[in-house]
RODO-2510 file (C-alpha; in nm, 4 decimals, decimal comma):
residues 81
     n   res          X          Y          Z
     1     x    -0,4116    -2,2728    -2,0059
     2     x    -0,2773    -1,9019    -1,9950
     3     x    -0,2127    -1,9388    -2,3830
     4     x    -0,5347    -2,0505    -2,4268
     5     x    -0,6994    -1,7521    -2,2623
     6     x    -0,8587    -1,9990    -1,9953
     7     x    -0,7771    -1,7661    -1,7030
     8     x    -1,0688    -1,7700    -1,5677
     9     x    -1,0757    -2,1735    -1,5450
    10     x    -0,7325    -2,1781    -1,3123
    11     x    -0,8218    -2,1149    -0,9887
    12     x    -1,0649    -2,4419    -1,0256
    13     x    -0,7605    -2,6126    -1,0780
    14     x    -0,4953    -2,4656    -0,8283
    15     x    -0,5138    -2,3643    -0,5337
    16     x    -0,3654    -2,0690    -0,3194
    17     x    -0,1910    -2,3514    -0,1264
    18     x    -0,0569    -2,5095    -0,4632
    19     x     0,0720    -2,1618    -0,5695
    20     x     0,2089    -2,0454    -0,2373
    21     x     0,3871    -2,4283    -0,2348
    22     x     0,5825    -2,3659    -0,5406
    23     x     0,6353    -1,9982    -0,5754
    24     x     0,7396    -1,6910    -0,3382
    25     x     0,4084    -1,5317    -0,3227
    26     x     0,4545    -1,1159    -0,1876
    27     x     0,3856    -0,7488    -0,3350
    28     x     0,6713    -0,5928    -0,4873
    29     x     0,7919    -0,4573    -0,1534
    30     x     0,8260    -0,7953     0,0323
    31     x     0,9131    -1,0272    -0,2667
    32     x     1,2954    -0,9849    -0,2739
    33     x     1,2846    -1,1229     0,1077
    34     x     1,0340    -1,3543     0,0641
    35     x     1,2324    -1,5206    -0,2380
    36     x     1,5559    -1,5092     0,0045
    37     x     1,3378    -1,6792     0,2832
    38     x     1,1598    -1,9347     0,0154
    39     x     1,4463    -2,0128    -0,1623
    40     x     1,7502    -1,9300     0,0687
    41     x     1,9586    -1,8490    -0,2508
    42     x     1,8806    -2,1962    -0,3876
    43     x     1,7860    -2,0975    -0,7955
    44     x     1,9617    -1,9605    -1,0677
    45     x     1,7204    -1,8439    -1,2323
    46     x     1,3864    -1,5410    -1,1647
    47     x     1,0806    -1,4966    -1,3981
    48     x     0,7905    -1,2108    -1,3065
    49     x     0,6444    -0,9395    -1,4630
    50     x     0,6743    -0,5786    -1,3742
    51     x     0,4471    -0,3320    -1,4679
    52     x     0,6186    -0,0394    -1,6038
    53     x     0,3696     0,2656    -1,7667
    54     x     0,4966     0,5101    -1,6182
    55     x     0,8997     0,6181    -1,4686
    56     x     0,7849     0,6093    -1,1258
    57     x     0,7306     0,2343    -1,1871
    58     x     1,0303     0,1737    -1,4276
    59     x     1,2276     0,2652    -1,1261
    60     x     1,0793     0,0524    -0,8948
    61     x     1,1516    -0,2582    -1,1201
    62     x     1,5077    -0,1113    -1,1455
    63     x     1,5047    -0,1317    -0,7349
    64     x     1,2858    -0,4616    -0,7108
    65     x     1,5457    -0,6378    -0,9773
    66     x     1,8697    -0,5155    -0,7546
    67     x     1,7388    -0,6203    -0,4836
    68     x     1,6469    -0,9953    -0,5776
    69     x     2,0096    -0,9914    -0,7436
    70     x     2,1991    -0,8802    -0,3811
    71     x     2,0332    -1,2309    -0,2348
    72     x     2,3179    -1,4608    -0,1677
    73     x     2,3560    -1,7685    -0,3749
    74     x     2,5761    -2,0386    -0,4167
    75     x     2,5779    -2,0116    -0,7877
    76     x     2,7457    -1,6429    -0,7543
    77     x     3,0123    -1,7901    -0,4820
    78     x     3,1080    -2,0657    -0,7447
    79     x     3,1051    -1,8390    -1,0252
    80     x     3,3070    -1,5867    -0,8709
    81     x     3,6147    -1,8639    -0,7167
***
């Protein structure tokens, strides 16, 4: 639907309780911890957008991004034996 443009016809389909079901739903501030507490280190793999017009922002994505990478995971451990 997003590559259709049907935004708008979304939230008639899913809910907040769908979303907050399957994804780690926080501002930028609290999202490394709530992905930790969500996911407990249990995916390999991170998708979001960051907004970035202007350096104060670039740097906060730098920050957000190192953060979400310190969480502990199991693929790391095996990766790193």
């Amino acid at each position: 639907m997003s590559i259709q443009g049907k935004w708008d016809e979304m939230p008639k389909l899913i809910s907040d309780d769908m979303v907050d079901e399957f994804a780690a739903v926080a501002t930028y501030d609290g999202i490394a911890a709530e992905i930790e507490k969500k996911f407990g280190g249990d995916v390999d793999s991170i998708g979001f957008g960051v907004p970035t017009r202007n350096p104060d922002e670039e740097e906060r994505a730098k920050e957000l991004i190192a953060a979400i990478q310190r969480i502990p995971t199991p693929m790391k451990q095996a990766v790193a034996a």
